[in-house]
N, C-alpha and C positions, 0 to 999 in steps of 0.2 A: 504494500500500500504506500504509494506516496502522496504525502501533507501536502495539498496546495492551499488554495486561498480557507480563509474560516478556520486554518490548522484542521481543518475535518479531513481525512484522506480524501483519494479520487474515485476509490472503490464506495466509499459509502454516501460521496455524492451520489455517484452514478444511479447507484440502489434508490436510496432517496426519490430522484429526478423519477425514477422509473415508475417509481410507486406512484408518484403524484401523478404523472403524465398519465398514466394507465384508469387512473381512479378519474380523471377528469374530462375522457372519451375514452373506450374501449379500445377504440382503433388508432387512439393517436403516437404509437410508435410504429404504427406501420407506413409513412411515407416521411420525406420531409418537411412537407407543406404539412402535415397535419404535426407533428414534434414540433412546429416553428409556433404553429397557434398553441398547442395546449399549454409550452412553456414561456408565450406573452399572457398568458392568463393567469399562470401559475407564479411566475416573476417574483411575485410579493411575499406568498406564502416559501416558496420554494427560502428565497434569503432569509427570511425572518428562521425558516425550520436550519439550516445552516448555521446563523448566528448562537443561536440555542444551545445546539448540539456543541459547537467549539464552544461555548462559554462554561461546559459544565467538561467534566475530566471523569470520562467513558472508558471502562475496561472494553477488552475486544470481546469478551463473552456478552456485553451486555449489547453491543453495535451491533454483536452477529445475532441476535437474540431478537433485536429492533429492528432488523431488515428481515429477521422470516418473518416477521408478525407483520412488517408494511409491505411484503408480496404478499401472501395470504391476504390479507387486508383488501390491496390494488385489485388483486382477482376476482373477489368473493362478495363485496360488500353495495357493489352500484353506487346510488347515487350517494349515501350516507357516507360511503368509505373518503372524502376527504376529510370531513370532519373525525374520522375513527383515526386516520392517519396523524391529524393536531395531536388528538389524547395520544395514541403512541409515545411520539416525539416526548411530550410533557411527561408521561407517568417516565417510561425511560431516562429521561432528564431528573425526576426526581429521586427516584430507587437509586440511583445513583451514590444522588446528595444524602439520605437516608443511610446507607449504606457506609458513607465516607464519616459523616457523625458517629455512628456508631462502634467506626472503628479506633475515633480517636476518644472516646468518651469510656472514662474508666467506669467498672463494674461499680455502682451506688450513688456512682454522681450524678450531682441535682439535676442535671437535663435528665439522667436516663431515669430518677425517682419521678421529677413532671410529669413526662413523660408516659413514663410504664403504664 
């Protein structure tokens, strides 16, 4: 995988791109007039799930984890599945952060007593 723009690799753009473009016509990777429309459409959403994703510090179990649930997702879901795609991105983004407290938060301390 290599880091391009976002620090997100180009493997997990690509993944990403795919899911959205698929989830936003059926058929839209299948020419390049139609890839050309569904990612001026996508544009917004596409960067903003990018920014997200580099902003938060993803194991690769949890990226490869995130791109079968937004193929699955791309394939399976119609019209709904961009919005199922958001949640993805976010719950992903947060199990993370969850994850990363957790591991620095010693066993009784007050966040994990709040918490618990």
């Amino acid at each position: 995988s290599t880091s391009v723009r976002f620090g997100v690799s180009l493997d997990v753009q690509l993944s990403l791109c795919s899911a959205v473009l698929r989830a936003t016509h059926p058929n839209s990777l299948s020419s390049p007039a139609l890839i050309h429309a569904a990612s001026w459409a996508s544009e917004r959403r596409l960067y903003h799930h990018c920014a997200l994703l580099s902003a938060a510090v993803l194991s690769d179990a949890h990226l490869d984890a995130m791109i079968s649930r937004l193929d699955v997702i791309s394939r399976t879901r119609g019209a709904a599945a961009l919005g199922e795609i958001d949640v993805c991105i976010v719950q992903t983004v947060m199990e993370a952060a969850f994850r990363q407290i957790e591991a620095i938060s010693a066993p009784g301390d007050a966040a994990q007593i709040g918490w618990g």
